[in-house]
C-alpha positions in Angstrom: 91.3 -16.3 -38.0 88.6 -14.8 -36.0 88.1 -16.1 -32.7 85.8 -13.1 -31.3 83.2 -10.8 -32.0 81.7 -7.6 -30.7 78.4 -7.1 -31.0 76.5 -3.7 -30.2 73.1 -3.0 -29.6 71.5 0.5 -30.3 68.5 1.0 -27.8 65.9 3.5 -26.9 62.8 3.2 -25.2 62.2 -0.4 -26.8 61.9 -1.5 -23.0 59.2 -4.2 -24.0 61.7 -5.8 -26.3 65.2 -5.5 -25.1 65.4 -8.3 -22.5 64.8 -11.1 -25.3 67.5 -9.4 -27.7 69.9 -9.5 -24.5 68.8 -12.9 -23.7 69.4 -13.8 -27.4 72.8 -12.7 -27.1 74.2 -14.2 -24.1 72.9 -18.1 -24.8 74.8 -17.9 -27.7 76.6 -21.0 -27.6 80.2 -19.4 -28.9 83.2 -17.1 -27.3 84.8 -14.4 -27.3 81.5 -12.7 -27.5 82.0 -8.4 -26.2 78.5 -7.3 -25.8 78.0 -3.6 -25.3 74.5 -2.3 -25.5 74.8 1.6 -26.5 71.5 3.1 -24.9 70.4 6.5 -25.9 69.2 8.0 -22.7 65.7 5.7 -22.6 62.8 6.5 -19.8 60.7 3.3 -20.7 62.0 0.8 -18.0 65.0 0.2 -20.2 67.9 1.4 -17.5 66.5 -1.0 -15.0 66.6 -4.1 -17.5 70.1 -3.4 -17.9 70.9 -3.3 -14.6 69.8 -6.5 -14.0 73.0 -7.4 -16.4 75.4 -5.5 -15.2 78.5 -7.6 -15.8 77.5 -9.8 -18.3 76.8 -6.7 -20.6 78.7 -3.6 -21.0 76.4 -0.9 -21.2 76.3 3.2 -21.3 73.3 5.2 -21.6 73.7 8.8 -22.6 72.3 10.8 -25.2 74.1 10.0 -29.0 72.9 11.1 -32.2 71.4 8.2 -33.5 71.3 4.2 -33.9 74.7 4.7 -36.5 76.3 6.9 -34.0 75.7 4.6 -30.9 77.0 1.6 -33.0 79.9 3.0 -34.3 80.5 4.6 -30.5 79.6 0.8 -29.3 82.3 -0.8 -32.1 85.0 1.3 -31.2 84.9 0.0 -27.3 86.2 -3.3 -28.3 88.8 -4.8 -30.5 87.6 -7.6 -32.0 88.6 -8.7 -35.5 84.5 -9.2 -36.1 81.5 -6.8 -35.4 77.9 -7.5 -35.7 74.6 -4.9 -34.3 71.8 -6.2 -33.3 69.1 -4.1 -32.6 66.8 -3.8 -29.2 63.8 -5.6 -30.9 65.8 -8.6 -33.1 66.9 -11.4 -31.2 69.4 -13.9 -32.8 68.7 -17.7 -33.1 70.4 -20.2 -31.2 74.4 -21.0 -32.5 74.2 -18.1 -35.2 77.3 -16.5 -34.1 79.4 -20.1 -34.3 77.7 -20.5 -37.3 78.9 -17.1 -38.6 82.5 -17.1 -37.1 83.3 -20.9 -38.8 82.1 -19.3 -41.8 84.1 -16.3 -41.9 87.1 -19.1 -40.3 86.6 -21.0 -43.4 86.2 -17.8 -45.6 89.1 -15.6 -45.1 88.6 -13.8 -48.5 84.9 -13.2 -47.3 84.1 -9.3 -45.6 80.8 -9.9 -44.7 78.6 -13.5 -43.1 75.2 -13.4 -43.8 72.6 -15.9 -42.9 69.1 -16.6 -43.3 66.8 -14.7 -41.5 62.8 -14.3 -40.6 60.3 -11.9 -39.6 58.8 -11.9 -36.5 55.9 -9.9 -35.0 55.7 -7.8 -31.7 54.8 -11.0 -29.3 57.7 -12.8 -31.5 55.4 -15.2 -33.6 56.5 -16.6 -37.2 55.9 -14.3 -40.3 57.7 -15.5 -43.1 61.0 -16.1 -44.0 63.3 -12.8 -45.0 63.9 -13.3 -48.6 67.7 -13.8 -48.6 69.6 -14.6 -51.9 73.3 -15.6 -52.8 75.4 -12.5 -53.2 75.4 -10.4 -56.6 75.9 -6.9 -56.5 74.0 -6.3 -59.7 70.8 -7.6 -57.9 71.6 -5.8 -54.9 71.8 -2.4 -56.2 67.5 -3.4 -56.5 66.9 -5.3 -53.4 67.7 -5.5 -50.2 68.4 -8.8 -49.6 70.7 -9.5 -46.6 69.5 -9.2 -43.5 71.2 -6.9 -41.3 70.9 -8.5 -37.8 71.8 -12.2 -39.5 75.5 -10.2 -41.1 78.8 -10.1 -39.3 81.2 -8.0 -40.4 84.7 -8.0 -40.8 86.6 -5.1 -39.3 88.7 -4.5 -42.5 85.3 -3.8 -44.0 84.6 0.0 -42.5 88.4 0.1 -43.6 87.6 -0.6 -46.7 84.3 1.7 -47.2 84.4 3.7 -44.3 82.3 3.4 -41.3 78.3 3.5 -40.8 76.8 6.7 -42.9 75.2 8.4 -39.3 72.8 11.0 -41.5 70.9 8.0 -42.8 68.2 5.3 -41.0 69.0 2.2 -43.3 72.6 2.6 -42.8 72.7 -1.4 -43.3 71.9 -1.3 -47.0 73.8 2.1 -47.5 76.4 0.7 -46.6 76.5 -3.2 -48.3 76.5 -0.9 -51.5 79.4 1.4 -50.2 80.9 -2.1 -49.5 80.4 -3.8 -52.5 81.4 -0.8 -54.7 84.4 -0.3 -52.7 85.2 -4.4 -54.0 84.2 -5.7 -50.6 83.2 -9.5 -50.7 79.8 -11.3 -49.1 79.4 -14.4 -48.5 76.4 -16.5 -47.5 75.8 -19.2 -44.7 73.4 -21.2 -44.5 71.9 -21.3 -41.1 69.0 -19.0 -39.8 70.5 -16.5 -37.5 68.2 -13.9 -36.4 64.7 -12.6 -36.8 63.7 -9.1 -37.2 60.6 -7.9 -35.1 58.1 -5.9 -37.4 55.7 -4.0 -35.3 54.2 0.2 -35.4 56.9 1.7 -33.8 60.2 0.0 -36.3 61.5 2.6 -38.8 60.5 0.1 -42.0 57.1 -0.1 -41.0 55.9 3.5 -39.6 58.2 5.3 -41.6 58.0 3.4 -44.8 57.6 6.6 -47.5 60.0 8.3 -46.3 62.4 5.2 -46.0 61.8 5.0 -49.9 62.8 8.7 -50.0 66.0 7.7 -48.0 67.1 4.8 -50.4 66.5 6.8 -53.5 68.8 9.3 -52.0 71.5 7.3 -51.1 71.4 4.6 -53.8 71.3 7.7 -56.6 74.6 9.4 -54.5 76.7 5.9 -54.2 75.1 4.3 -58.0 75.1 7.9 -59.9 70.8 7.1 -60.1 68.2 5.5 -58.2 67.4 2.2 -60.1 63.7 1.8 -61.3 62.9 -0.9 -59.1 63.1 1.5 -56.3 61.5 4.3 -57.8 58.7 1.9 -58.4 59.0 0.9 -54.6 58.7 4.4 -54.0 55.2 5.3 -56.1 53.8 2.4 -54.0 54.7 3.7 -51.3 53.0 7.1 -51.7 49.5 5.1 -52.6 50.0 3.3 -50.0 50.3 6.1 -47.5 46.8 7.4 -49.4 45.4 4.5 -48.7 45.0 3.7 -52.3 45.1 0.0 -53.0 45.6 -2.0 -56.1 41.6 -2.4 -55.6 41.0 1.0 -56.5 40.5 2.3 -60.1 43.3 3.5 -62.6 45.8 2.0 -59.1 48.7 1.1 -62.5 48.0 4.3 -63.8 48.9 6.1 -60.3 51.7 3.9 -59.7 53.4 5.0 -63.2 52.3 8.5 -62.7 54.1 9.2 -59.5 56.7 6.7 -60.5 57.6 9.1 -63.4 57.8 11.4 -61.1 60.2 10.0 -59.0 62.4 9.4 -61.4 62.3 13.1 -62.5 63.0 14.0 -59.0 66.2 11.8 -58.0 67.5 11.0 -61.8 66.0 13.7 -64.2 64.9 11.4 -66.9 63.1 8.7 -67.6 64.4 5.3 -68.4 63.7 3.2 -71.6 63.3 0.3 -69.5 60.5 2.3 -66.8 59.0 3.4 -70.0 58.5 -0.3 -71.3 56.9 -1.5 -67.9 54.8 1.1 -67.6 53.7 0.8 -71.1 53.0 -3.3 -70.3 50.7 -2.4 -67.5 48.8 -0.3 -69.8 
């Protein structure tokens, strides 16, 4: 049964956030809790936060080669049967790591905890609730729907499917479907553990086209083709970087035009099924 956890945080420069993602971390109201935060060399202010925790959190700071590096560089510091990221701008809520461990206690068959989870802005204020569903792979090959910083993760798990793809940004999703191919099992709880902060400089909102790019990449390399949804994702994601909103004139016949497109590019063909929704937004 697991009695510990480690959990890693990835940082650079995110010196305006970090202290309320450590803060998050150590009132956690659970032990056995090995907190190393992997810091890629920041120059914001960041070194001197972590100072002021200086043992009450491991940390390094020294170049690595991304967020997937520095985790799985922070992961292998520590032995415990349960590992969890959480990056320098999420924070967790109060008791979601007791909530996550007496799940996985009561779960042994389960890989992976996920809870519920929220979005939050850049001064830390509500959004809305991150759309979180009961586990189905079939459903997840389309969405994305566990958050990353409210999942803990079993250690058996990068056994399993190997560990965190480092040539990739999302490696969270990338790797629930490497998981869940491999035969891995999710499981959901039902408390809200963390919030992710959504502000200019995170990857899902200044990069978000070529985040699309990414997942049709990846999903069409671990599923043998990108699945429509996302290819549909991506076409309005490309309008969207044109600024060309569903106000503008002929916006469905764009959408299926570079939707086609897309899946020329990352399946070579078109589906029936894209066919038929396109042809229903006609």
């Amino acid at each position: 049964m697991p009695s510990s956890i480690c959990i890693v945080t990835p940082s650079f420069n995110q010196g305006r956030f970090i202290e309320r993602t450590i803060q998050s971390v150590l009132t956690q109201d659970a032990d056995g809790i090995d907190y190393v935060v992997m810091d890629g060399g920041s120059t914001d202010g960041t070194i001197e936060i972590l100072k002021q925790y200086s043992g009450r959190v491991r940390w390094v700071s020294k170049p690595d080669k991304g967020p997937a590096d520095a985790i799985i560089q922070g992961m292998a510091a520590s032995d415990a049967p349960v590992a969890a990221w959480l990056n320098s701008d999420d924070v967790y809520h109060p008791g979601a790591v007791a909530a996550a461990l007496a799940y996985l206690n009561a779960h042994p068959e389960i890989d992976v905890a996920y809870g519920e989870a929220e979005h939050i802005d850049e001064h830390g204020d509500f959004i809305e609730r991150y759309p979180t569903e009961d586990f189905d792979f079939e459903r997840l090959k389309d969405r994305c729907f566990i958050s990353q910083p409210a999942s803990f993760i079993r250690r058996r798990a990068f056994e399993r499917a190997g560990p965190l793809n480092t040539a990739v940004r999302q490696m969270d999703y990338e790797f629930w479907l490497r998981l869940a191919k491999a035969g891995g099992s999710f499981g959901r709880f039902p408390a809200i553990a963390a919030a992710t902060r959504l502000h200019a400089q995170a990857y899902s909102v200044g990069q978000r086209l070529r985040g699309h790019a990414e997942v049709n990449d990846f999903t069409r390399a671990i599923l043998g083709r990108t699945p429509d949804k996302w290819l549909f994702n991506y076409g309005h994601a490309v309008l969207e970087k044109i600024h060309y909103g569903r106000d503008k004139p002929g916006f469905s016949l764009a959408v299926s035009a570079v939707s086609l497109y897309a899946a020329l590019r990352w399946n070579g063909r078109v589906s029936k099924e894209m066919l038929r929704t396109i042809r229903s937004w006609m």
